[in-house]
BAMI-823423 format. One record per residue: residue number from 1; residue in one letter; x, y, z of N, C-alpha, C, CB in turn. Coordinates in pm, whole numbers, plus 32768, in hexadecimal, padded with zeros to 4 digits. Glycine has a CB too. Example, Ala and Ser with C-alpha at 12.3 -4.5 7.8 and 13.67 -1.06 7.14 Angstrom:
BEGIN
<1,'a',<8527,7DC7,830C>,<84CE,7E3E,830C>,<8528,7EB6,830C>,<846B,7E41,8389>>,
<2,'s',<8505,7F1F,82C4>,<8557,7F96,82CA>,<850A,8003,8313>,<8580,7FC4,823C>>,
//
This chain:
BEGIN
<1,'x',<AA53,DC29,BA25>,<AA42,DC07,BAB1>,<AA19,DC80,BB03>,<AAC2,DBCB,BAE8>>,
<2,'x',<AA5C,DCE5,BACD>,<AA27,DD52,BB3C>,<A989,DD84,BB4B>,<AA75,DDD6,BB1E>>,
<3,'x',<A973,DD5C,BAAF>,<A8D4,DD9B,BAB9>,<A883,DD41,BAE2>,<A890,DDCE,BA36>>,
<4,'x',<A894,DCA9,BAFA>,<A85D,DC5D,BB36>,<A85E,DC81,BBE9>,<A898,DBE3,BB01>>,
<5,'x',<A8E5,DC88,BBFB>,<A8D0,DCD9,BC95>,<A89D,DD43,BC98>,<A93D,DCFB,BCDF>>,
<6,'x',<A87D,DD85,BC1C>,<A828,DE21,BC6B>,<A7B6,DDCE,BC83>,<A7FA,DECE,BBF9>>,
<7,'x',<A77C,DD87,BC25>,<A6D4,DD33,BC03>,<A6EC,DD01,BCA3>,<A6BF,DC86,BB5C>>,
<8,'x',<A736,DCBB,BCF1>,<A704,DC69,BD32>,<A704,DCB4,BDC9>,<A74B,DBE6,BD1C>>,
<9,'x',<A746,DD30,BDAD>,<A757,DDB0,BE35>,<A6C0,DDC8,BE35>,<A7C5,DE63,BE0F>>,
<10,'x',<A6B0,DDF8,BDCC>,<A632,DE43,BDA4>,<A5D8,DDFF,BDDC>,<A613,DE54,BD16>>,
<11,'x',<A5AB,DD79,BDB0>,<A53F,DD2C,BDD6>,<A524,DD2F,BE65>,<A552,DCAA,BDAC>>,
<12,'x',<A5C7,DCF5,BECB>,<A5D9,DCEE,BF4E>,<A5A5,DD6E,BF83>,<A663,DCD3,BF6F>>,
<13,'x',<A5A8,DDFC,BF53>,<A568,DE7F,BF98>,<A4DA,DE4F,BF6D>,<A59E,DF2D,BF58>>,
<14,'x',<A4D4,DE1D,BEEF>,<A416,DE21,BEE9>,<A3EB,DDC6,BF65>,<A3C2,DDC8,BE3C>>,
<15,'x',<A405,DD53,BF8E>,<A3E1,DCF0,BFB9>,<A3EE,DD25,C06B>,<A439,DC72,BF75>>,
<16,'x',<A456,DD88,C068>,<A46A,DDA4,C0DA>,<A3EC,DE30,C0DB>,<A515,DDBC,C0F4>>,
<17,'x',<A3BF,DE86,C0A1>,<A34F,DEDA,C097>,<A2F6,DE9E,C0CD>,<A329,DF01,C021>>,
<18,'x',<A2CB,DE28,C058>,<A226,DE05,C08D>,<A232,DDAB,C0F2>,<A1BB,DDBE,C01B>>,
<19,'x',<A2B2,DD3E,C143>,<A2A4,DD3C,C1DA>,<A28B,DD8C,C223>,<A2F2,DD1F,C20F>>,
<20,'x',<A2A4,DDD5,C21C>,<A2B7,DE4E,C289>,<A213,DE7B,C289>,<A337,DEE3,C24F>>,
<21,'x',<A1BB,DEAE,C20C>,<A124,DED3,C215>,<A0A9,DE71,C238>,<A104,DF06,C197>>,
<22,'x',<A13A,DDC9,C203>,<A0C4,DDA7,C240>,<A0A5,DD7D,C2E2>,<A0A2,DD46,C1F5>>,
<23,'x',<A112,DD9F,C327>,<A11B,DDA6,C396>,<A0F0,DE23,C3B5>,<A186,DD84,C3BC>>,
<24,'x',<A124,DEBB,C381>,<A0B3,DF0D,C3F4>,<A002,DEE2,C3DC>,<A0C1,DFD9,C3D3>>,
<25,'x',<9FE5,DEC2,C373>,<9F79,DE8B,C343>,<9F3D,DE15,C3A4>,<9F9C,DE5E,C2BB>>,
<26,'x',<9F68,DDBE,C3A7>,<9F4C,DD4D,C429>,<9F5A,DD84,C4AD>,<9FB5,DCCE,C42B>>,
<27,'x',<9FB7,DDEA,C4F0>,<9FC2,DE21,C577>,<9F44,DEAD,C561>,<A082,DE57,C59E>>,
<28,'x',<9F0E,DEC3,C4ED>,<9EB3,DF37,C527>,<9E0B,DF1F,C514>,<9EDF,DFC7,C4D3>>,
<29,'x',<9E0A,DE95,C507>,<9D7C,DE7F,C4F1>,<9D16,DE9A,C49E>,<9D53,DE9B,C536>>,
<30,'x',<9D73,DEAD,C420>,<9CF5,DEF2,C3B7>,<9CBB,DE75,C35F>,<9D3D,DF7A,C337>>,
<31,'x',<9C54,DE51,C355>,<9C1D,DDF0,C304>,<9C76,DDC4,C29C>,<9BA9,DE1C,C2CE>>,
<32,'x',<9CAB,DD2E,C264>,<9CDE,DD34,C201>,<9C56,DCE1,C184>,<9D79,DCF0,C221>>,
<33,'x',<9C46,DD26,C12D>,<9BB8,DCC7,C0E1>,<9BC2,DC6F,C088>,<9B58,DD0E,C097>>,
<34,'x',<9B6F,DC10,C09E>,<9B72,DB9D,C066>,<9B2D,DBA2,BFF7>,<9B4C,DB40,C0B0>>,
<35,'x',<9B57,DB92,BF79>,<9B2B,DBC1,BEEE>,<9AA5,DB40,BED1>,<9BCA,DBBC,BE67>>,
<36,'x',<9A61,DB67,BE8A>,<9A05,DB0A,BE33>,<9A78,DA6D,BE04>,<99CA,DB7D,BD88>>,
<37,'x',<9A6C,D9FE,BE04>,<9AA9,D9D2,BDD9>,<9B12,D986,BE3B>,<9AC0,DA20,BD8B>>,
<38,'x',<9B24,D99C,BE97>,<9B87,D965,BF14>,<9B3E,D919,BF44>,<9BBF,D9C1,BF83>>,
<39,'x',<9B38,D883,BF52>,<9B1E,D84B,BF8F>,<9B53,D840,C01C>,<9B1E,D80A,BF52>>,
<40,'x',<9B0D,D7E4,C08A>,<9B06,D7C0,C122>,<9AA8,D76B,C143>,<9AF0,D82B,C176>>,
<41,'x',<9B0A,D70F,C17C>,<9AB2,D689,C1A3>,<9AF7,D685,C24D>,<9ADF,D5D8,C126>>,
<42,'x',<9A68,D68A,C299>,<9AB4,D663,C33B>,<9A63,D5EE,C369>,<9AA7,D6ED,C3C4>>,
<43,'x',<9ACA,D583,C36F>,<9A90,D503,C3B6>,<9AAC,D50E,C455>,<9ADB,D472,C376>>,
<44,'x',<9A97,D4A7,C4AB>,<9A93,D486,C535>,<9B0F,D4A0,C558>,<9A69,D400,C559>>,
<45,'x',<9B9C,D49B,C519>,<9C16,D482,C571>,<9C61,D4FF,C4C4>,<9C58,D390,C59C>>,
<46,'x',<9C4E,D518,C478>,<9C91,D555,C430>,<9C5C,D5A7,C3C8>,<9CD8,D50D,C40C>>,
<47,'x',<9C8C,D62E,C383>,<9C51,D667,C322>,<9CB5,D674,C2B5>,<9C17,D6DE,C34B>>,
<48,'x',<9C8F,D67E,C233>,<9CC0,D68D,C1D0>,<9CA2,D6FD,C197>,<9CB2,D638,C194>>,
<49,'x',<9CE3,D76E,C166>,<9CCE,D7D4,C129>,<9D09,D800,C0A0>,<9CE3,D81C,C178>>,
<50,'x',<9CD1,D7FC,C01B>,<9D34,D7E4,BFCB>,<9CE8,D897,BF6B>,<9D34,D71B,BF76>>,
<51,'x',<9D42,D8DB,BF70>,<9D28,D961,BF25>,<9D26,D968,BE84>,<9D94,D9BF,BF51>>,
<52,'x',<9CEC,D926,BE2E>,<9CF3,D91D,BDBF>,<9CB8,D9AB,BD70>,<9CB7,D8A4,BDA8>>,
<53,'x',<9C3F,D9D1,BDB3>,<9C41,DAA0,BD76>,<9CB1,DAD9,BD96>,<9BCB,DB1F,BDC8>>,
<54,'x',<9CE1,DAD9,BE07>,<9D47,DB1E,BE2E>,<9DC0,DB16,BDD7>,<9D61,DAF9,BEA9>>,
<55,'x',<9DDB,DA80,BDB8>,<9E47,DA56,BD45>,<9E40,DA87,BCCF>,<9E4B,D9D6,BD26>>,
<56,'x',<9DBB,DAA4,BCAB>,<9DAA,DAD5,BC17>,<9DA9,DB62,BC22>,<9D24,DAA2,BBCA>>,
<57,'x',<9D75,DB9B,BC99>,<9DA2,DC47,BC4D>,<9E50,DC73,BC81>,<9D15,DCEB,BCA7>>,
<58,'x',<9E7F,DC2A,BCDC>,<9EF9,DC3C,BCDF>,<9F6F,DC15,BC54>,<9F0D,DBF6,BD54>>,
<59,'x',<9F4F,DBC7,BC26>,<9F80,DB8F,BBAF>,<9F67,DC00,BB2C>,<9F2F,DAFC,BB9A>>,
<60,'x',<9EE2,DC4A,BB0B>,<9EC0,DC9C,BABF>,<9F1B,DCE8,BADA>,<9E4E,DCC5,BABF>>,
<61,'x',<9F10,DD1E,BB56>,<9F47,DDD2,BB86>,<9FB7,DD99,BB55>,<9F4C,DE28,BC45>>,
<62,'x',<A001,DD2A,BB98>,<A09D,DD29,BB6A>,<A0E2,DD04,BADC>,<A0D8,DCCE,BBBD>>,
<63,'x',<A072,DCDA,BA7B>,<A07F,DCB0,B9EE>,<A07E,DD77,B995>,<9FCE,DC25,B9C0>>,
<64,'x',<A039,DD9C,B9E9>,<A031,DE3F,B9B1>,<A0BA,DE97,B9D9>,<9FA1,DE97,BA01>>,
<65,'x',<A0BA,DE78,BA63>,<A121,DEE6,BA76>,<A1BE,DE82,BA1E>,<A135,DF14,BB51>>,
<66,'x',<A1CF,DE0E,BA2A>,<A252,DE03,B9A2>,<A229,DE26,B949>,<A292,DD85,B96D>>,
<67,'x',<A1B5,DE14,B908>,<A19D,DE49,B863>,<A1CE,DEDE,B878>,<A0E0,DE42,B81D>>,
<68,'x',<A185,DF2B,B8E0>,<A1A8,DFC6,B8FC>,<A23D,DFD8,B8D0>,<A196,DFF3,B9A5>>,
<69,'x',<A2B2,DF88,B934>,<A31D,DFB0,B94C>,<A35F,DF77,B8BF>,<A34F,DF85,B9D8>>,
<70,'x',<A32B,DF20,B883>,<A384,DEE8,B7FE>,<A381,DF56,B790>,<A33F,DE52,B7B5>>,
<71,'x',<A305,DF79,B78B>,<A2C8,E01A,B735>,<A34D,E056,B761>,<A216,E088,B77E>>,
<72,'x',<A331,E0B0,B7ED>,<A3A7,E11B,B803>,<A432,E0ED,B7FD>,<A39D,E15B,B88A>>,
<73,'x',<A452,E078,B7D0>,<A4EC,E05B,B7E1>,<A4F7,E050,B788>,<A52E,E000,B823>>,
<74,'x',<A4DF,E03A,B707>,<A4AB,E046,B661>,<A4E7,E0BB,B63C>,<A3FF,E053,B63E>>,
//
């Protein structure tokens, strides 16, 4: 149990990190880019935006960095 509460501290600081950037990120106006692959559809009364590049290199980076950390905990 305890190391499950470190896992779930841990996560809560990650989750609490990238709120936080992506808010100075949204309050400072820097372009965020829309990858190859992200769709956007804007009709008359609504838009749909669905990030599917975005999904896939986020998914890579994060499939690497556990492989990374499983290596060093090995």
């Amino acid at each position: 149990m305890v190391e499950l509460g470190k896992g779930l501290l841990g996560l809560g600081v990650l989750l609490a990190i990238v709120g936080g950037a992506l808010l100075i990120v949204g309050r400072t106006g820097l372009p965020v880019v829309r990858l190859p692959g992200d769709f956007a559809y804007r009709g008359k009364n609504f838009q749909v935006y669905f990030p599917l590049g975005t999904s896939i290199l986020i998914s890579v980076i994060l499939t690497l960095l556990f492989y990374l950390f499983s290596r060093i905990k090995r």
